[in-house]
DRENPA-3360 file (N, C-alpha, C; in nm, 2 decimals, always signed):
BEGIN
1 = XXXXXXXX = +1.32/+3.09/+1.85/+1.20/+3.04/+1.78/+1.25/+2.98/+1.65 ~ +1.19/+2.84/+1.58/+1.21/+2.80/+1.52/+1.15/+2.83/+1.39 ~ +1.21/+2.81/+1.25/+1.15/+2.80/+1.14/+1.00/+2.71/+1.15 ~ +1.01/+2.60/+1.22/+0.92/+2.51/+1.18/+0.79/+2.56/+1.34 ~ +0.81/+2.66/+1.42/+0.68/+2.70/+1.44/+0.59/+2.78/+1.41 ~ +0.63/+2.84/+1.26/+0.53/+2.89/+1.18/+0.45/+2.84/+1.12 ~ +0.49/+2.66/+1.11/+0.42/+2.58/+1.01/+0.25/+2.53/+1.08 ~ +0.13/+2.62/+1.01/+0.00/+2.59/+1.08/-0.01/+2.44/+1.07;
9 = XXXXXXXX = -0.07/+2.39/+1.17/-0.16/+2.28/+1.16/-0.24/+2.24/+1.06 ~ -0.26/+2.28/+1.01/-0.37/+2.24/+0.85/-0.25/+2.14/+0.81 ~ -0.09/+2.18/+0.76/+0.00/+2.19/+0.71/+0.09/+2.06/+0.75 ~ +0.08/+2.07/+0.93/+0.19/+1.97/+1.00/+0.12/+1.83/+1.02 ~ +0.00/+1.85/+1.00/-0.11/+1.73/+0.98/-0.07/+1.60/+0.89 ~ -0.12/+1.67/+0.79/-0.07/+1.58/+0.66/+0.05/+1.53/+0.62 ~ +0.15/+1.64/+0.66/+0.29/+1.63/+0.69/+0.35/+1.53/+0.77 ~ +0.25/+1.50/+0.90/+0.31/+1.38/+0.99/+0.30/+1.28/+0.95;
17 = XXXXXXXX = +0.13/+1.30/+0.92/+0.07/+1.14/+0.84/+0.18/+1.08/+0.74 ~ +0.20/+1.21/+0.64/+0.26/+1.14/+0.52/+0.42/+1.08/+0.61 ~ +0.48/+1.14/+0.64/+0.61/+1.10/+0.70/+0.58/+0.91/+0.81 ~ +0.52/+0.90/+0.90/+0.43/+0.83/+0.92/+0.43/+0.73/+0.84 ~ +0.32/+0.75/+0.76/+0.26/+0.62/+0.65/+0.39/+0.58/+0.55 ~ +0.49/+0.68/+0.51/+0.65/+0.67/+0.42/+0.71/+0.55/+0.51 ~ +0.69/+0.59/+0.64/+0.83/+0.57/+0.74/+0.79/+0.41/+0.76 ~ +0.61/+0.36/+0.79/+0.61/+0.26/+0.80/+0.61/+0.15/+0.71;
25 = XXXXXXXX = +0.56/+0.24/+0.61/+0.59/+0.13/+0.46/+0.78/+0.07/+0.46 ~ +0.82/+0.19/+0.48/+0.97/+0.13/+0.40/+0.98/+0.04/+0.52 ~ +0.98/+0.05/+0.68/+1.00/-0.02/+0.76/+0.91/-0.20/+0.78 ~ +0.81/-0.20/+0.69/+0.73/-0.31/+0.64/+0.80/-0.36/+0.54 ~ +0.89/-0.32/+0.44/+0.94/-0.34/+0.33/+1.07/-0.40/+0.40 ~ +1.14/-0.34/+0.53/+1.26/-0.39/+0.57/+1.24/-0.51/+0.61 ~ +1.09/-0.55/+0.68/+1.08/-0.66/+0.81/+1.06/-0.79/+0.70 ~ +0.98/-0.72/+0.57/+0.97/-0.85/+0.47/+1.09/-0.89/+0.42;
33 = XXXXXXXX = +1.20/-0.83/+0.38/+1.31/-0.88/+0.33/+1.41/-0.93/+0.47 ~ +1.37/-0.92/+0.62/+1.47/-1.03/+0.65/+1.37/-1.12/+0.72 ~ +1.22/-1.14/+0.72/+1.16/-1.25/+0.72/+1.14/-1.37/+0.63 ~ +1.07/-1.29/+0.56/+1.05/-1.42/+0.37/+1.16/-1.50/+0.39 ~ +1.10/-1.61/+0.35/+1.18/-1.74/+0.35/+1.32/-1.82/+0.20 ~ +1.22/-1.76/+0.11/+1.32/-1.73/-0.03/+1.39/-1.64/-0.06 ~ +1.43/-1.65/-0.18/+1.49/-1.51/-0.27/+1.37/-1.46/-0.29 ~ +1.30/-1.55/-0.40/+1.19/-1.43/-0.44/+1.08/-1.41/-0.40;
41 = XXXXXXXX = +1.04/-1.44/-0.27/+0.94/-1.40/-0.18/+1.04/-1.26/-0.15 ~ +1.18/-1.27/-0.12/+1.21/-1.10/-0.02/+1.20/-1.06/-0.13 ~ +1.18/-1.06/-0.26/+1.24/-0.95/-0.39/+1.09/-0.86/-0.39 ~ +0.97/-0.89/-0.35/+0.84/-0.82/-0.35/+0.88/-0.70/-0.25 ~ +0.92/-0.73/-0.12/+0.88/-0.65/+0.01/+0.95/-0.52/-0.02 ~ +1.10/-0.51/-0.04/+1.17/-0.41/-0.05/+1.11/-0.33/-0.19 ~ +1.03/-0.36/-0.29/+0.99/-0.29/-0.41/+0.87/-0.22/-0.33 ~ +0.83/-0.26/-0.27/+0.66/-0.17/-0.22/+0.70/-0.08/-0.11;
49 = XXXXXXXX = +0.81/-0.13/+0.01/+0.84/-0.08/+0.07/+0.93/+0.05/+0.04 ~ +1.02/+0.02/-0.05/+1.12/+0.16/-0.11/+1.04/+0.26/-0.18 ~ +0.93/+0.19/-0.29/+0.84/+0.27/-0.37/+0.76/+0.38/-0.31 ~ +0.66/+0.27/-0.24/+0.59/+0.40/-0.17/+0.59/+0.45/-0.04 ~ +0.70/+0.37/+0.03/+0.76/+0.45/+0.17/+0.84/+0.56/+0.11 ~ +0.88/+0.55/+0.01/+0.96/+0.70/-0.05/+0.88/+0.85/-0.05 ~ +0.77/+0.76/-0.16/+0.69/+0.85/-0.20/+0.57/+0.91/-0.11 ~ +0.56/+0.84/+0.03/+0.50/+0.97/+0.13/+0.61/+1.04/+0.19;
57 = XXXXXXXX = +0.72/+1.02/+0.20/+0.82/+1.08/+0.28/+0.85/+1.18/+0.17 ~ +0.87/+1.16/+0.08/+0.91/+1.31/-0.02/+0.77/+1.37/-0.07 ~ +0.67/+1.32/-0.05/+0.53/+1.40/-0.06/+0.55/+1.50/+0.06 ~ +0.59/+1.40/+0.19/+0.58/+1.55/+0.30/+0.67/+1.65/+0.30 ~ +0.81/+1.63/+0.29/+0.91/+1.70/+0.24/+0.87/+1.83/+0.11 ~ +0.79/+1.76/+0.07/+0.75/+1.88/-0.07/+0.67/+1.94/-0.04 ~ +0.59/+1.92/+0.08/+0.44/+1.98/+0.08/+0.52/+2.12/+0.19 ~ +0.58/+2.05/+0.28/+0.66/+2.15/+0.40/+0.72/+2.25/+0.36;
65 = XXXXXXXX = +0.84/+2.18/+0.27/+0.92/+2.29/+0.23/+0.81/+2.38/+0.13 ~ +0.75/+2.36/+0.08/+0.64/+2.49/-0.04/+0.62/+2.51/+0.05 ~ +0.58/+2.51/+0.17/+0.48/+2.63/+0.28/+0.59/+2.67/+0.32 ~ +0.73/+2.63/+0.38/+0.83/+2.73/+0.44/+0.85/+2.79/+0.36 ~ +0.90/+2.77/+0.24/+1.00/+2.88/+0.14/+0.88/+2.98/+0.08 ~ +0.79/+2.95/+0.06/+0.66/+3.02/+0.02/+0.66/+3.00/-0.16 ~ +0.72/+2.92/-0.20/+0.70/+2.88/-0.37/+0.72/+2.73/-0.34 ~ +0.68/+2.69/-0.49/+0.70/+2.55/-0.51/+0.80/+2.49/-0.53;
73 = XXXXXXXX = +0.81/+2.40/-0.41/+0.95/+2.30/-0.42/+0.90/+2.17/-0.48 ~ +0.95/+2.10/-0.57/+0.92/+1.97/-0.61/+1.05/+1.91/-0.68 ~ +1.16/+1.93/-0.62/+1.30/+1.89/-0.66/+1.26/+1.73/-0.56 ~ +1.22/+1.78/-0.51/+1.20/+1.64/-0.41/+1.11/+1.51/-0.55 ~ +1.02/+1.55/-0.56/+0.98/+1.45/-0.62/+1.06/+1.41/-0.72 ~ +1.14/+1.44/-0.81/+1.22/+1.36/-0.87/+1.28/+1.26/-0.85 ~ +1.33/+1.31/-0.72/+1.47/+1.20/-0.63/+1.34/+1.09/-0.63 ~ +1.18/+1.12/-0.55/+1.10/+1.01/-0.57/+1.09/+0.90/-0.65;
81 = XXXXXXXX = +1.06/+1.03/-0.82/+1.02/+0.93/-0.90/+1.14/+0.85/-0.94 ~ +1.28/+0.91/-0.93/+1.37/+0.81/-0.96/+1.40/+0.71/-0.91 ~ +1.39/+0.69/-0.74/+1.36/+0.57/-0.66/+1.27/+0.48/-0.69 ~ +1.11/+0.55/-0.75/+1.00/+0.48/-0.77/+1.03/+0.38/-0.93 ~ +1.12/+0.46/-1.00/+1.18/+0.36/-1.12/+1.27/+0.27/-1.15 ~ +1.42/+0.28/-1.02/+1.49/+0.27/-1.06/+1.48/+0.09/-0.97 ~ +1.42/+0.14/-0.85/+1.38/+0.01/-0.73/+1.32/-0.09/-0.82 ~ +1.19/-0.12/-0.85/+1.12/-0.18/-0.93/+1.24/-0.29/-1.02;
89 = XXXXXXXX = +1.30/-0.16/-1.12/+1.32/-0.22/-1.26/+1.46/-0.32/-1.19 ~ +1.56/-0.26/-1.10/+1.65/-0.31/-1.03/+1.67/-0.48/-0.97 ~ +1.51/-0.46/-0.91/+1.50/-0.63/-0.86/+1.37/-0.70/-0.93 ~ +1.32/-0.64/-1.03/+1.29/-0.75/-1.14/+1.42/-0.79/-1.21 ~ +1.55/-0.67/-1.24/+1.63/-0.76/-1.30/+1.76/-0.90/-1.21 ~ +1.73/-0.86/-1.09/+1.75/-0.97/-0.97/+1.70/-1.09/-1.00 ~ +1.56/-1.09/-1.00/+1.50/-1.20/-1.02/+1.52/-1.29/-1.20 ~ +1.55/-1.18/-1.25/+1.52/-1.27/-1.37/+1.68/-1.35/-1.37;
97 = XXXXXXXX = +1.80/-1.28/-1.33/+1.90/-1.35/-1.31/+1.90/-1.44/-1.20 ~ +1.84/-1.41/-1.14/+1.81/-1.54/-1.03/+1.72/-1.69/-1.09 ~ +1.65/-1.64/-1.15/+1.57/-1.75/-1.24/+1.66/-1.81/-1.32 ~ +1.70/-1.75/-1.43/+1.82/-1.79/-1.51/+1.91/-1.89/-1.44 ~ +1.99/-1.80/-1.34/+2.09/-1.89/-1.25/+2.02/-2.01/-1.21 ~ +1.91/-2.04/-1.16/+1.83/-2.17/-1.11/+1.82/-2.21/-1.23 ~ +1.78/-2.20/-1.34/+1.74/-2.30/-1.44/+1.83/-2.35/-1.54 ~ +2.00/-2.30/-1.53/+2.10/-2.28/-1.54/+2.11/-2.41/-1.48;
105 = XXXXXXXX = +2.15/-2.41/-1.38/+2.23/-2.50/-1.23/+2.07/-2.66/-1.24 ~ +1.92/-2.62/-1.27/+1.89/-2.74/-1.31/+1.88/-2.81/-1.46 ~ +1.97/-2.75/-1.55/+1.95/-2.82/-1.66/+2.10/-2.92/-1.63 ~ +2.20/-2.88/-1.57/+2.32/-2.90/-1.54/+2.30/-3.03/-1.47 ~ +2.24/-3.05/-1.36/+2.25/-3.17/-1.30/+2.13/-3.28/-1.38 ~ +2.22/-3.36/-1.44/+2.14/-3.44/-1.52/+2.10/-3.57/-1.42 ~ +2.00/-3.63/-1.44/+1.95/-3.78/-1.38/+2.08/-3.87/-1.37 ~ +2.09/-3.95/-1.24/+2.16/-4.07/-1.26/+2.14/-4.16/-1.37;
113 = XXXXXXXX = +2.22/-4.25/-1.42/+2.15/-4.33/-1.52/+2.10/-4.46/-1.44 ~ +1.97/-4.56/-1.54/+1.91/-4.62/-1.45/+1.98/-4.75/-1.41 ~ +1.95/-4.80/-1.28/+2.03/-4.88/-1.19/+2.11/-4.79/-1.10 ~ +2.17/-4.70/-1.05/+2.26/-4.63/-1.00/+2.24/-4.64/-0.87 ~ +2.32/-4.70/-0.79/+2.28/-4.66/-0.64/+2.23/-4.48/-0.56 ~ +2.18/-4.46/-0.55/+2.15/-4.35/-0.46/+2.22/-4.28/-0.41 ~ +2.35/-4.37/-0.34/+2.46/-4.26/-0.30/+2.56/-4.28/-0.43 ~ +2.64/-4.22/-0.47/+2.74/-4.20/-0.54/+2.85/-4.29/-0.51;
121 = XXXXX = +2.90/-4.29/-0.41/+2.99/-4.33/-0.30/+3.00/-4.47/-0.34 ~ +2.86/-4.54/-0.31/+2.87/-4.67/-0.32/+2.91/-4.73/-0.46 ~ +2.95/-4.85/-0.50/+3.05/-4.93/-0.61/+2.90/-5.00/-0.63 ~ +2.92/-5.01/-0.77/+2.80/-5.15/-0.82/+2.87/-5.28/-0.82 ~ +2.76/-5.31/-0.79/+2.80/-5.54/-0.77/+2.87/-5.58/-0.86;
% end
């Protein structure tokens, strides 16, 4: 007999859901980052997906384990909230180097000057 068939239904309910709704988020969060077509179209998906696909999977995790052990476990939620902080701040700082780098690389390429053929290649008359 298992630990986990003492766990009532009131209990395994919400527990599925949450695991469930975690499991599909992060997996929505995976499909946007190798769909999206940009950089910073994918830099959205994996932040909602990590955040709060975490945070129903360690909701269930916490709610289970406090009904097995019979006290309150919430070690889990920290590992949460540190994912729920660290994700976020992580690929906003992506993006802002990513911006940087792009506007970097267009201040660099300056205009031809005028008259210039189109291709480089070609010699003026």
């Amino acid at each position: 007999m298992s630990h986990l068939d003492s766990v009532p239904l009131w209990v395994a309910i919400p527990v599925a859901l949450l695991i469930v709704l975690g499991s599909g988020l992060t997996l929505l969060g995976t499909i946007g980052l190798v769909r999206l077509p940009s950089f910073y179209d994918r830099l959205h998906a994996p932040t909602l997906g990590t955040s709060w696909g975490t945070l129903g999977i360690v909701l269930a995790s916490a709610i289970l384990f406090t009904w097995l052990e019979k006290r309150l476990v919430i070690h889990e939620l920290l590992i949460g909230l540190f994912v729920m902080i660290t994700t976020p701040v992580t690929l906003m700082l992506l993006g802002r180097a990513a911006l940087h780098r792009d506007r970097i690389e267009g201040l660099d390429a300056a205009p031809p000057p005028a008259g210039a053929p189109d291709n480089p290649d070609e010699q003026l008359p």
